[in-house]
BADRENTI-245298 format. One line per 3 residues: number of its first residue (from 1); their letters; for each residue x, y, z of N, C-alpha, C. Coordinates in steps of 0.05 Angstrom, whole numbers, plus 5000, padded with zeros to 4 digits. Example, Ala and Ser with C-alpha at 12.3 -4.5 7.8 and 13.67 -1.06 7.14 Angstrom:
BEGIN
1) AS) 5264 4886 5156 5246 4910 5156 5264 4934 5156  5257 4955 5142 5273 4979 5143 5258 5001 5157
END
This chain:
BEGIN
1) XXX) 3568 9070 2973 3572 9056 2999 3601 9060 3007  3615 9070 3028 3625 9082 3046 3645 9049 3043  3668 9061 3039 3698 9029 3047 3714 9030 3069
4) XXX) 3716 9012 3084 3737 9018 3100 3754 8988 3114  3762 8989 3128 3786 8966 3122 3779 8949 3152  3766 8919 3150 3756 8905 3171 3773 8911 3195
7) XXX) 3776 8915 3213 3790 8909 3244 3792 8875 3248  3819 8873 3256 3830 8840 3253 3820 8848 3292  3801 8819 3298 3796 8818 3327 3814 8813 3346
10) XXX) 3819 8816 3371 3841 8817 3391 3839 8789 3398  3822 8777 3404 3828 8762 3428 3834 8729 3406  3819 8731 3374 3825 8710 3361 3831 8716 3336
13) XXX) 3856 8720 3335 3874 8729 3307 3875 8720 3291  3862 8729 3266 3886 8713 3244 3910 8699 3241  3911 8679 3231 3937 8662 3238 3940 8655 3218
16) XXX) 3959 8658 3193 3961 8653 3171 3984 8617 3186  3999 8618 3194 4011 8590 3196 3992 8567 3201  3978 8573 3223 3956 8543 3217 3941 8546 3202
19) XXX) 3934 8565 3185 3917 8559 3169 3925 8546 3138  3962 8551 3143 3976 8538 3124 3985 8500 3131  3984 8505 3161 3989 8479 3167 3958 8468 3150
22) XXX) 3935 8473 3166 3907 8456 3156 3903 8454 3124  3923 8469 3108 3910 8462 3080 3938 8432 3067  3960 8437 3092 3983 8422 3087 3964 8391 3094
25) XXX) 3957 8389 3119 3932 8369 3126 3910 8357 3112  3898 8378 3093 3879 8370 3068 3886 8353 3048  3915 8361 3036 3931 8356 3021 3939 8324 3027
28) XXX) 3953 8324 3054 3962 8291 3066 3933 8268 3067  3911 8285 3072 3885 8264 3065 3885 8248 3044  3893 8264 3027 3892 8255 2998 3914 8236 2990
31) XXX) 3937 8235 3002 3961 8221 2991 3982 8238 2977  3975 8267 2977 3983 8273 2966 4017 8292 2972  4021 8290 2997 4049 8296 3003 4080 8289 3007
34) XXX) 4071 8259 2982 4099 8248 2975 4106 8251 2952  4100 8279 2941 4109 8295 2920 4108 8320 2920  4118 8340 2927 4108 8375 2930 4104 8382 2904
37) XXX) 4123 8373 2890 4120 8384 2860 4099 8377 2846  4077 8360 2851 4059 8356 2844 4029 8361 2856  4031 8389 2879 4006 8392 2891 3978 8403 2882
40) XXX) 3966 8395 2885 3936 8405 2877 3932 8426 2867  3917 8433 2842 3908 8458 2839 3897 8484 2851  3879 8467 2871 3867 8487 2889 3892 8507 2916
43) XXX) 3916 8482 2917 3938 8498 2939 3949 8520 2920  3951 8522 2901 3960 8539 2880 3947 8576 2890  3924 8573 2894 3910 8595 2903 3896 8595 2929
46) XXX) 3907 8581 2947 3901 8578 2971 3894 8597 2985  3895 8628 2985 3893 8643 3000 3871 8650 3007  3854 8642 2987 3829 8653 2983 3815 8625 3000
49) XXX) 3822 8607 3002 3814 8577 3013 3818 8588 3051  3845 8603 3050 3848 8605 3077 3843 8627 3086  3822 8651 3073 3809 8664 3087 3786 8653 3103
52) XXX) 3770 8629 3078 3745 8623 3093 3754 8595 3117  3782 8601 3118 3786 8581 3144 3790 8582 3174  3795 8612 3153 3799 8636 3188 3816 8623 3212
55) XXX) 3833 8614 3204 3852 8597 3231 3853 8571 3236  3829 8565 3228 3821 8534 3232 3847 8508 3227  3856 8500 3246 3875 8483 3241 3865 8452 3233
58) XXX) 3837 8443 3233 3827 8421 3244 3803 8420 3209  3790 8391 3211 3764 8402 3190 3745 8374 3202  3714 8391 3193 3699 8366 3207 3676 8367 3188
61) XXX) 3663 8343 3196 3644 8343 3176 3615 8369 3162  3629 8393 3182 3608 8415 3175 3631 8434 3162  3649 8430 3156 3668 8455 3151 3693 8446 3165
64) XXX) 3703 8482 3165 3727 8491 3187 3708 8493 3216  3715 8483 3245 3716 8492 3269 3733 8516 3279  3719 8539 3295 3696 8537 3298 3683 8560 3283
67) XXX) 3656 8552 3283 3631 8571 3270 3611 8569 3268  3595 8581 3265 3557 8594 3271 3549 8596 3238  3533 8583 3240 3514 8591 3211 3486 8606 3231
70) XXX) 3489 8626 3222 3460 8648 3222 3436 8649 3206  3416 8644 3210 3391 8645 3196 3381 8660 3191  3397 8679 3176 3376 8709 3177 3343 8718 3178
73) XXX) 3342 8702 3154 3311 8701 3150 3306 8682 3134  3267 8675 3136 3268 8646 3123 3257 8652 3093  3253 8679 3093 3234 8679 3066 3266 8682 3044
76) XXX) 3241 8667 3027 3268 8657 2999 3236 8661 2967  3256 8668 2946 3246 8670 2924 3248 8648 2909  3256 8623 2924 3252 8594 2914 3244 8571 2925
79) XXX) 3235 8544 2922 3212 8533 2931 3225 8507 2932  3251 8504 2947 3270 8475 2940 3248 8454 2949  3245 8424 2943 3242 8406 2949 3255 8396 2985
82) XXX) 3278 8402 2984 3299 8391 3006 3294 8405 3038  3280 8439 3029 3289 8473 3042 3285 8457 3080  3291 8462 3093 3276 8466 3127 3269 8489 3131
85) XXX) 3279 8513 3117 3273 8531 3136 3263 8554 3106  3243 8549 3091 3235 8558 3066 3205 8573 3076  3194 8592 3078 3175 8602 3070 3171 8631 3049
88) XXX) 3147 8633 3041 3147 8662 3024 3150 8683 3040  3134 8692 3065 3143 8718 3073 3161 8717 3096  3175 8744 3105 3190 8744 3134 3169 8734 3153
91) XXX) 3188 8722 3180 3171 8727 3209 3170 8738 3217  3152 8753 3237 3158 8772 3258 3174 8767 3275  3178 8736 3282 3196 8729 3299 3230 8733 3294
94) XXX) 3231 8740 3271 3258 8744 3264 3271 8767 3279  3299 8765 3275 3314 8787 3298 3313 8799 3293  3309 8829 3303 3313 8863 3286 3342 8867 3286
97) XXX) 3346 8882 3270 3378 8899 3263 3388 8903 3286  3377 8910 3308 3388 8910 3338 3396 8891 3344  3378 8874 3350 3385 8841 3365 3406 8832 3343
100) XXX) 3406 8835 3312 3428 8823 3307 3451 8832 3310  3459 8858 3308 3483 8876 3321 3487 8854 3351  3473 8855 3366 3483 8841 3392 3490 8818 3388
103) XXX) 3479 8796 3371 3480 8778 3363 3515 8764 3349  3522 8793 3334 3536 8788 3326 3568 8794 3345  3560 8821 3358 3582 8828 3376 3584 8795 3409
106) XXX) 3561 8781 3413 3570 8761 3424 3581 8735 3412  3576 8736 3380 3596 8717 3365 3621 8720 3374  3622 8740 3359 3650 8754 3369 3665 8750 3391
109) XXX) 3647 8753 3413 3663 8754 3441 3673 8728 3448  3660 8707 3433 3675 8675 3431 3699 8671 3429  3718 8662 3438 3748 8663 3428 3752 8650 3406
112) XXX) 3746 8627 3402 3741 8614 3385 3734 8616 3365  3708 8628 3359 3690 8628 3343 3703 8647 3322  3715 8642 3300 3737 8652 3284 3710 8663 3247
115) XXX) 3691 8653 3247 3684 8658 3222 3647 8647 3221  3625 8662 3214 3602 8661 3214 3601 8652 3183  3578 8634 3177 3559 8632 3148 3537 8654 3160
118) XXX) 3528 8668 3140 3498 8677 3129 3483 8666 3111  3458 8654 3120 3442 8650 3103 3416 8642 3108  3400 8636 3094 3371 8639 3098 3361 8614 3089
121) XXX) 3330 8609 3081 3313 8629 3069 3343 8639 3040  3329 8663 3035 3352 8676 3015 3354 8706 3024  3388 8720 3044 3396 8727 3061 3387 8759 3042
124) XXX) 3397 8761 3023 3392 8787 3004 3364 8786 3005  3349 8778 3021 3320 8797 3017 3312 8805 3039  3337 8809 3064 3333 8830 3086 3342 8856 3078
127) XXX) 3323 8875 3079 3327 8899 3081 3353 8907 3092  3367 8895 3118 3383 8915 3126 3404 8893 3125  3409 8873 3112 3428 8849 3109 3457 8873 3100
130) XXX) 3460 8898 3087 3482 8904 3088 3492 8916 3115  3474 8932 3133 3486 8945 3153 3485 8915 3174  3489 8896 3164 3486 8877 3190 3515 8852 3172
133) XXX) 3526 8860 3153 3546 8850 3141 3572 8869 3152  3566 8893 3146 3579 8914 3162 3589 8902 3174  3572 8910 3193 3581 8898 3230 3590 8873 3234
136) XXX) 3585 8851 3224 3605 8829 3230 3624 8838 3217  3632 8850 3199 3657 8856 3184 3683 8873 3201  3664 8893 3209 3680 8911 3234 3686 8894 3257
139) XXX) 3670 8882 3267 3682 8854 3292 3700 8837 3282  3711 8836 3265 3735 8819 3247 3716 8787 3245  3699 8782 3240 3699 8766 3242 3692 8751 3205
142) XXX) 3702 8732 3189 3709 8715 3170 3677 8712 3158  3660 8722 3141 3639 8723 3141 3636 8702 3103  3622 8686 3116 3611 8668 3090 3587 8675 3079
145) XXX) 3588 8685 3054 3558 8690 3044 3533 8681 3028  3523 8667 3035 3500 8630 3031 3482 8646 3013  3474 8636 2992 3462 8658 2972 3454 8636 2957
148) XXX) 3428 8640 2940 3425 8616 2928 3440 8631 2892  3439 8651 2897 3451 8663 2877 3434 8683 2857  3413 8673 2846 3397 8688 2832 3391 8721 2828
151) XXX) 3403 8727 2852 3401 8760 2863 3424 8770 2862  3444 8760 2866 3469 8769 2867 3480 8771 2839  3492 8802 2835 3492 8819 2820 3526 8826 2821
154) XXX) 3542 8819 2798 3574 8840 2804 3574 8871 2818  3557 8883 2828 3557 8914 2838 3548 8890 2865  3519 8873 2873 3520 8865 2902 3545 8853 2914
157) XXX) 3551 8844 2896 3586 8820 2898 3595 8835 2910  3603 8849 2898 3635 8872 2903 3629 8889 2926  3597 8895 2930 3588 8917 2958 3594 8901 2983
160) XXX) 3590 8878 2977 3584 8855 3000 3624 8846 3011  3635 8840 2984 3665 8838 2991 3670 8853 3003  3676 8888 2993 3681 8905 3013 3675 8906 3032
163) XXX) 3650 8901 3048 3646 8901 3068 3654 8876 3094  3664 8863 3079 3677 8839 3097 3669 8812 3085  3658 8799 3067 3642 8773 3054 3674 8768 3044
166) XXX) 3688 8744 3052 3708 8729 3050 3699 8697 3029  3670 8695 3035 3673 8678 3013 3635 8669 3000  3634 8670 2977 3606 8673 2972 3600 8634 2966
169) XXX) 3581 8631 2980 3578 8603 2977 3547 8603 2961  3544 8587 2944 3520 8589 2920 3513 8563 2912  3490 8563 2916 3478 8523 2909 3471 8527 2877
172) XXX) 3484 8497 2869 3483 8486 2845 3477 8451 2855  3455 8445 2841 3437 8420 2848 3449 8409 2827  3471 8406 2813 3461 8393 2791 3475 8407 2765
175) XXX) 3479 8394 2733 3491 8406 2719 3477 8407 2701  3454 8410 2693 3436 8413 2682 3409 8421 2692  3396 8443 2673 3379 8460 2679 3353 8442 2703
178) XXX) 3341 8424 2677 3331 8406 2692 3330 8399 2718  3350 8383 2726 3356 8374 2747 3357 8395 2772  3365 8411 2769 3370 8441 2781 3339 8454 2790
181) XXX) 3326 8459 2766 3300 8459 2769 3275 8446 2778  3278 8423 2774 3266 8404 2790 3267 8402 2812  3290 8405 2834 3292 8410 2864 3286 8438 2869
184) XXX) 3293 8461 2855 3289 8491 2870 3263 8503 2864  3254 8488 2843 3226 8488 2829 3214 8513 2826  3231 8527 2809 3235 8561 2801 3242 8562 2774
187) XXX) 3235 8570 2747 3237 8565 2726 3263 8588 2726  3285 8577 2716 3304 8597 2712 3328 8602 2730  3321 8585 2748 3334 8592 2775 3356 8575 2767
190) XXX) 3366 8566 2759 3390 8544 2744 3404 8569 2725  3402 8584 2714 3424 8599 2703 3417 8631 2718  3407 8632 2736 3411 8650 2762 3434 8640 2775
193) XXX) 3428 8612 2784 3469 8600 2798 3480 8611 2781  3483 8605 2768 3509 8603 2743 3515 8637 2746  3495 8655 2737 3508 8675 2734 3515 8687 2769
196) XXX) 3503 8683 2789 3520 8686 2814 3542 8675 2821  3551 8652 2806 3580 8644 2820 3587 8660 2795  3588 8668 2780 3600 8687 2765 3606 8715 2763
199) XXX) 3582 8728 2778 3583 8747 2799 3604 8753 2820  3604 8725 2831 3624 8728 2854 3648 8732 2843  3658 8710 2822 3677 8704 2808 3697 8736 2801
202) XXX) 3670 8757 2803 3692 8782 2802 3711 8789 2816  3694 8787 2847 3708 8801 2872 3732 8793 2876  3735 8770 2873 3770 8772 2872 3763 8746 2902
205) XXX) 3746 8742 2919 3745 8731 2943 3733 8692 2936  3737 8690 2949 3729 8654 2949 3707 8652 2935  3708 8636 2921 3677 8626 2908 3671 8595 2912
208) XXX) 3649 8588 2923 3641 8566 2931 3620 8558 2924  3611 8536 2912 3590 8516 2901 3583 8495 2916  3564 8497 2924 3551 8472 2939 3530 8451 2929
211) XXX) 3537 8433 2931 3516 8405 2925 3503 8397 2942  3475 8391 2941 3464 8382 2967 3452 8345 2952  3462 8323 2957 3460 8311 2953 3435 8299 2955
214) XXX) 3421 8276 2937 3399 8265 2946 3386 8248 2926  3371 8232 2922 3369 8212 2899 3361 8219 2879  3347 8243 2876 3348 8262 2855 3360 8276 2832
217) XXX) 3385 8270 2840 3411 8282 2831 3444 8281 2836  3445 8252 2853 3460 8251 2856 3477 8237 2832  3466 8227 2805 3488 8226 2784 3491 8243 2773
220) XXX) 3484 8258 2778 3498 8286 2768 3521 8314 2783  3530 8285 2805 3550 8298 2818 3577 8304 2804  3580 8283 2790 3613 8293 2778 3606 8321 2753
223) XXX) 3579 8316 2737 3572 8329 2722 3586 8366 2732  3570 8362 2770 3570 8394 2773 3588 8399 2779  3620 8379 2798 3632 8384 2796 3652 8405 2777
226) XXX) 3659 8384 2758 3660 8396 2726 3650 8423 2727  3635 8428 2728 3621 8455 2723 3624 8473 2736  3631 8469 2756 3631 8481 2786 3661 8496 2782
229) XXX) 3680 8474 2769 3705 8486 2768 3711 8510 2745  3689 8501 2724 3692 8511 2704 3687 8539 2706  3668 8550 2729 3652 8563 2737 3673 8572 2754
232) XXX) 3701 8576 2756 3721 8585 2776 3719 8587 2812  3705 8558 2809 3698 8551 2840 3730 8555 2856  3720 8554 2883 3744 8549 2892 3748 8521 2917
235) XXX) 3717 8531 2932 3709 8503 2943 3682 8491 2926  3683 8464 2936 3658 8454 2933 3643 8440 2953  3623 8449 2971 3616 8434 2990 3594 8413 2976
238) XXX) 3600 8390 2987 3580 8374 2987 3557 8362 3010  3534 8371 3008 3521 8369 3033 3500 8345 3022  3487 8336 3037 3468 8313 3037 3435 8322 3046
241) XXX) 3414 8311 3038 3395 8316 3053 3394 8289 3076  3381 8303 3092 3378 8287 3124 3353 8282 3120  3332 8266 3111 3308 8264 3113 3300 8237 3109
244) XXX) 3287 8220 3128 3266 8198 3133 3252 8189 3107  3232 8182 3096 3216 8176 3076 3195 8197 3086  3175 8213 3062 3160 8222 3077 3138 8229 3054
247) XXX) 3112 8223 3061 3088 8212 3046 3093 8198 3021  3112 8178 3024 3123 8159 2997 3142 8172 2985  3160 8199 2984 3172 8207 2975 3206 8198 2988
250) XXX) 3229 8196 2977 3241 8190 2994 3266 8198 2975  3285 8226 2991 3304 8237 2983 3322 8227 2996  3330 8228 3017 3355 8217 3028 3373 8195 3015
253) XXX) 3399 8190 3019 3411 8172 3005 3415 8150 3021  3422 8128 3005 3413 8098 3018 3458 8090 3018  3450 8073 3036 3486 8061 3038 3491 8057 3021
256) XXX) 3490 8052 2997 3509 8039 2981 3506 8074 2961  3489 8081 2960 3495 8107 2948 3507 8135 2964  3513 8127 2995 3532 8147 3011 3562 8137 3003
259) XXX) 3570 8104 2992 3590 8099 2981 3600 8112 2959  3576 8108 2936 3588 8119 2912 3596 8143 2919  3582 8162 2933 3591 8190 2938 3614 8199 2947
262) XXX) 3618 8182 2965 3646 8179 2978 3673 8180 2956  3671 8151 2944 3692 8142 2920 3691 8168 2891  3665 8181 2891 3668 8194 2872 3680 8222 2877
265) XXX) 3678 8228 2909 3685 8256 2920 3719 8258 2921  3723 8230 2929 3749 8221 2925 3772 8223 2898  3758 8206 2887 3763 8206 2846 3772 8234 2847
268) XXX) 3759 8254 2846 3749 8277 2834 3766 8293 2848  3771 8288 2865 3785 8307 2885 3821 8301 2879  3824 8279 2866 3859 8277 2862 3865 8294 2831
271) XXX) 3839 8314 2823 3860 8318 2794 3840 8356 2798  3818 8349 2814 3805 8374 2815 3826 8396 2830  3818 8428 2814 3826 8449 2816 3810 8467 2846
274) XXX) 3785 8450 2858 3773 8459 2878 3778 8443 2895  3776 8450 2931 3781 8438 2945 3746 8423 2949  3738 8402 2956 3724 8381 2953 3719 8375 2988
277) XXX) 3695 8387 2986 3694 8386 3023 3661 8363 3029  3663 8347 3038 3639 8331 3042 3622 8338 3077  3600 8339 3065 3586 8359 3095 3562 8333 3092
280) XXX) 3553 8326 3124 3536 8305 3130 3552 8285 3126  3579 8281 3129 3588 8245 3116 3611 8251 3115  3614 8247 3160 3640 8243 3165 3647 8213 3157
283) XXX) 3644 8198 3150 3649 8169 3137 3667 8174 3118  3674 8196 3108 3694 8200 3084 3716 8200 3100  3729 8207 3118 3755 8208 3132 3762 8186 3136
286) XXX) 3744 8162 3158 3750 8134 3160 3759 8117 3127  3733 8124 3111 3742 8114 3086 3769 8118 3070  3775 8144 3070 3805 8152 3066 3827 8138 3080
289) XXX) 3822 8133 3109 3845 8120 3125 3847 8084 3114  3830 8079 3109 3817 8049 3107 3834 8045 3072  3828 8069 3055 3845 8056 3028 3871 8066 3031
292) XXX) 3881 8080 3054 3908 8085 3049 3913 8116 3035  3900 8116 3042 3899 8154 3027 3915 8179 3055  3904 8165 3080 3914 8178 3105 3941 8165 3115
295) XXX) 3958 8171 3118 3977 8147 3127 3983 8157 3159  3979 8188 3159 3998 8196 3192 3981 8184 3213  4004 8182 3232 3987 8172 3264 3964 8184 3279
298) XXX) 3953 8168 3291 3922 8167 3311 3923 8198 3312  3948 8201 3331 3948 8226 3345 3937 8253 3328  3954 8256 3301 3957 8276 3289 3922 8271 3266
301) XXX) 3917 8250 3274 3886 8241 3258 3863 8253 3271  3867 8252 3299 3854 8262 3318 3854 8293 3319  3877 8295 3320 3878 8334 3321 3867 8344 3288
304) XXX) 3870 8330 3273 3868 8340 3245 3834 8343 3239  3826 8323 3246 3802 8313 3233 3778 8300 3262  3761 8327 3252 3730 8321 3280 3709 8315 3284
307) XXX) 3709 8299 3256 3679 8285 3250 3658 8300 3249  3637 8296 3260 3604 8312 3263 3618 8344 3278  3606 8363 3274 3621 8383 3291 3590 8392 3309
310) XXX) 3567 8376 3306 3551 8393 3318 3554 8394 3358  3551 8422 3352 3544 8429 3385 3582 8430 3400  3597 8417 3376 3626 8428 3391 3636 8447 3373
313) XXX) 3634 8433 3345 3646 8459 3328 3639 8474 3316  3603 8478 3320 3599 8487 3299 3559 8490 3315  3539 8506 3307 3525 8514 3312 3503 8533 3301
316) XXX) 3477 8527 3300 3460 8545 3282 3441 8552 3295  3439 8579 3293 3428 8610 3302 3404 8608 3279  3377 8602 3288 3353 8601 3279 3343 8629 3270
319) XXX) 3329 8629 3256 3311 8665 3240 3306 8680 3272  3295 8666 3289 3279 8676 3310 3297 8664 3340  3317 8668 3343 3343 8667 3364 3348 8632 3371
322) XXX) 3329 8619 3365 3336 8598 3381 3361 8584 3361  3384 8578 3384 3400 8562 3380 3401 8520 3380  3408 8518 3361 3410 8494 3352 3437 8483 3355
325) XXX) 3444 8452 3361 3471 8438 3359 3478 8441 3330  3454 8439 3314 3461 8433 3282 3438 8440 3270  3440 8447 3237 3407 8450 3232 3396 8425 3219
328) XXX) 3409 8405 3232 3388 8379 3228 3376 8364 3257  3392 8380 3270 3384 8373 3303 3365 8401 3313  3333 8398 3321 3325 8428 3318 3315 8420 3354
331) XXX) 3337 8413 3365 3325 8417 3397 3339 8440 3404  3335 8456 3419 3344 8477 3430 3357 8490 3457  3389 8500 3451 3403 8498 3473 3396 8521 3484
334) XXX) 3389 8547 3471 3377 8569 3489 3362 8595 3464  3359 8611 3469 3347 8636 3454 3365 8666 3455  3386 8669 3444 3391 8686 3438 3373 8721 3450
337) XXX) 3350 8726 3445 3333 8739 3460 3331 8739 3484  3334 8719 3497 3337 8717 3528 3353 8714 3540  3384 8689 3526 3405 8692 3540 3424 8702 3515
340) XXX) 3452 8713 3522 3472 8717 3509 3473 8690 3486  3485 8694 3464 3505 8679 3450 3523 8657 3468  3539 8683 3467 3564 8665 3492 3555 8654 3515
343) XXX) 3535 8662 3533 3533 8641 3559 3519 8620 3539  3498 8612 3523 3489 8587 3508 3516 8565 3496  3535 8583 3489 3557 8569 3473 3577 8557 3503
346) XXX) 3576 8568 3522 3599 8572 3536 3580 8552 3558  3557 8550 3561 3546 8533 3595 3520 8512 3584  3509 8524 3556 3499 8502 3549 3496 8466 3551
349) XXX) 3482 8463 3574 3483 8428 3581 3478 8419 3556  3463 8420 3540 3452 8406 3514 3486 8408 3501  3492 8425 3488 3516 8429 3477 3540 8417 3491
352) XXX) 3548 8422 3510 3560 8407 3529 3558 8376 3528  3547 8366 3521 3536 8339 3515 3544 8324 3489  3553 8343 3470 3564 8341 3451 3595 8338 3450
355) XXX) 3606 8355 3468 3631 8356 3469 3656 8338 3487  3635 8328 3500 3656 8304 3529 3668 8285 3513  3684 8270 3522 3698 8250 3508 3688 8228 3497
358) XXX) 3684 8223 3472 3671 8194 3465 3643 8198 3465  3638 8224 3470 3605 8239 3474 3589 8230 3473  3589 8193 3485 3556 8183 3504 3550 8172 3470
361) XXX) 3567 8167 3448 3550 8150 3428 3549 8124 3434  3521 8115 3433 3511 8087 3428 3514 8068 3396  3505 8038 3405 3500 8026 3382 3538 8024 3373
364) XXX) 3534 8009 3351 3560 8012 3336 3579 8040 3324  3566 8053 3332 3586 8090 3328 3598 8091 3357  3589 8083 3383 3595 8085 3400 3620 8069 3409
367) XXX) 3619 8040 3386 3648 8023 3395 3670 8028 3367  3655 8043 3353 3675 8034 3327 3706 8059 3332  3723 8045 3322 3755 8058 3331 3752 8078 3316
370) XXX) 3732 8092 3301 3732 8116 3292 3723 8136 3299  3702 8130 3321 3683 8148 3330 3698 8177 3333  3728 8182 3340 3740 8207 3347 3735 8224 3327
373) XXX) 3745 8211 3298 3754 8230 3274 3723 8230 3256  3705 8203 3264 3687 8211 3247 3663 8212 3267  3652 8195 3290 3634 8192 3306 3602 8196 3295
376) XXX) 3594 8188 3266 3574 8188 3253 3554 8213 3248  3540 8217 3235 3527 8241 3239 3509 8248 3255  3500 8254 3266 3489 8260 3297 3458 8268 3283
379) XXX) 3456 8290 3270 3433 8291 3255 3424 8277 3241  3435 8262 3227 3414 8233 3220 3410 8213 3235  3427 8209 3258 3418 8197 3281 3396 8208 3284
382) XXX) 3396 8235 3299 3369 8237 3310 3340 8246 3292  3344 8251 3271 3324 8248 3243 3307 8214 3245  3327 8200 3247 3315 8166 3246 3308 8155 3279
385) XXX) 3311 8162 3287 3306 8155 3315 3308 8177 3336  3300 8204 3336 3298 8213 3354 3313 8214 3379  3340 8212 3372 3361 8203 3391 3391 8211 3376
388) XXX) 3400 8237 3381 3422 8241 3373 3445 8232 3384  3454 8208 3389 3470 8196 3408 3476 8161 3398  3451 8164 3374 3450 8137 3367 3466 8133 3340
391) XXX) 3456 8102 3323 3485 8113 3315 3477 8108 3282  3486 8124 3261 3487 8139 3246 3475 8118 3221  3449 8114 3211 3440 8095 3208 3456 8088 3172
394) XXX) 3472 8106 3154 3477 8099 3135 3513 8097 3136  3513 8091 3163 3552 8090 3159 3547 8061 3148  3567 8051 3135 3573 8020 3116 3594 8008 3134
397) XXX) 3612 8020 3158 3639 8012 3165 3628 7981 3183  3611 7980 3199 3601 7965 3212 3579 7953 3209  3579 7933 3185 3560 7917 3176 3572 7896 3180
END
């Protein structure tokens, strides 16, 4: 396979200073910049933190702003409990190698839009997922690679780095086989992670571990932590499932267990060597300000930190073009196949709706003095009531 050296995009540069300011910002969350001599492990090797930040001066409850998670395809060689978008074979409805070339060159044309996720389904079982890695790579654009891991191989690692993959992100449910297995419900598929973040661990590029929280496993969060680091993580996302009760089964987490998550993401985060990112549960920012962990003013709280990012900062590109605010919000701002990328991102009323001031939330998210930095999750709003605007039924601030 043929090397050659990404093209940095014109119109939205690399910016190594804010991306040094936003990890200076991560750091003050914590409390932790009334000592330099004592900074976090993870600023130690930051570079690799601030590739997958691609400029981002800001952080919100999906990540860095702004960016597109892509759906490549839905078929996956595992059978999660949690999945939305899980089947055994491809669709036909999925985009050809063409439409995604276009797909990707109107990412691109976003000014904004500084850095894409890939992922699926499980993204390594498209046929042409390298000549379509390529090409976002050649458009400069910051490419995350969502993998559940099992496939990924030190020769795929390293093909995929070269070609532009800035940071490989890989789910771990859990720190034990068990537990791991029991949600992806794949015998084996628990030291398949293991050996993909270890895989990655070659390339030299970001390695990232993700938790998807849920009553299943969520005491075994500090467990994966631990593990995660041991495993030469560099981030760790923590994501949540968004889901209702459903035929008596009931994954989602209840308030007093979005607390523990909170306090333990916290704990863990003043001595951990990974940066500790919580996804679904902007409630962690307010909580930080509330023990004293945030001290700087409104202003700089506001520019720092953007709560829910769906439909302003952030956006998901379905297997079969339709665009989404979020992929827990599945109404649809337009179809890629029919219209551009950029006119959907750029005139989208649905999306647009997201982004106005104070953005029309109801209920208690709508009055609480936080709504700027955290404004509740919008997808579990509209998961429980069919109303993304309502207000976020497991925040604890307003009881």
């Amino acid at each position: 396979m043929a090397e050659f050296k990404t093209r940095r995009r014109v119109k939205s540069p690399y910016n190594p200073p804010s991306l040094i300011f936003n990890q200076t910002l991560s750091v003050a969350y914590h409390g932790w910049l009334t000592n330099w001599e004592k900074l976090p492990g993870w600023m130690l090797k930051g570079k690799k933190v601030m590739e997958t930040a691609a400029g981002a001066t800001a952080i919100g409850c999906t990540g860095y702003p702004y960016h597109v998670v892509w759906e490549v395809t839905t078929r996956c060689n595992l059978d999660c409990i949690h999945c939305y978008a899980s089947a055994a074979k491809a669709r036909q409805e999925e985009l050809t190698t063409a439409e995604g070339k276009r797909l990707l060159e109107q990412i691109a044309e976003v000014d904004e839009m500084r850095m894409i996720v890939v992922t699926g389904g499980e993204p390594l079982l498209r046929n042409d997922i390298y000549e379509l890695i390529e090409h976002a790579g050649k458009l400069g654009l910051r490419i995350v690679f969502s993998t559940n891991g099992t496939l990924l191989t030190p020769v795929i690692a390293k093909d995929l780095a070269r070609l532009g993959v800035v940071n490989f992100s890989i789910s771990l449910d859990g720190y034990t086989s068990q537990c791991h297995e029991n949600i992806r419900r794949v015998p084996g598929s628990f030291q398949g992670a293991i050996n993909g973040l270890k895989a990655a661990a070659t390339t030299g590029v970001c390695v990232q571990a993700n938790f998807t929280a849920m009553k299943q496993n969520l005491k075994e969060l500090p467990g994966m932590i631990d593990l995660a680091e041991d495993l030469n993580s560099d981030i760790i996302m923590v994501f949540q499932v968004i889901q209702p009760p459903k035929d008596g089964v009931a994954l989602e987490l209840e308030k007093y267990e979005q607390l523990w998550l909170i306090k333990t993401l916290a704990s863990k985060q003043k001595k951990s060597k990974a940066l500790i990112i919580p996804v679904c549960c902007p409630e962690y920012w307010p909580w930080l300000i509330e023990q004293k962990r945030l001290t700087f003013g409104k202003k700089i709280q506001q520019a720092a930190l953007k709560g829910c990012g769906a439909g302003s900062g952030f956006s998901y590109i379905r297997f079969d073009g339709d665009v989404w605010p979020c992929n827990f919000i599945p109404v649809v701002a337009g179809n890629v196949k029919q219209k551009s990328f950029t006119e959907i991102w750029n005139n989208s009323p649905l999306l647009k709706q997201f982004r106005v001031e104070h953005r029309g939330l109801k209920g208690v998210c709508g009055a609480c003095e936080y709504q700027q930095i955290c404004g509740g999750c919008r997808g579990r709003a509209h998961a429980h009531t069919g109303d993304s605007k309502a207000s976020d039924p497991l925040c604890f601030f307003n009881e």
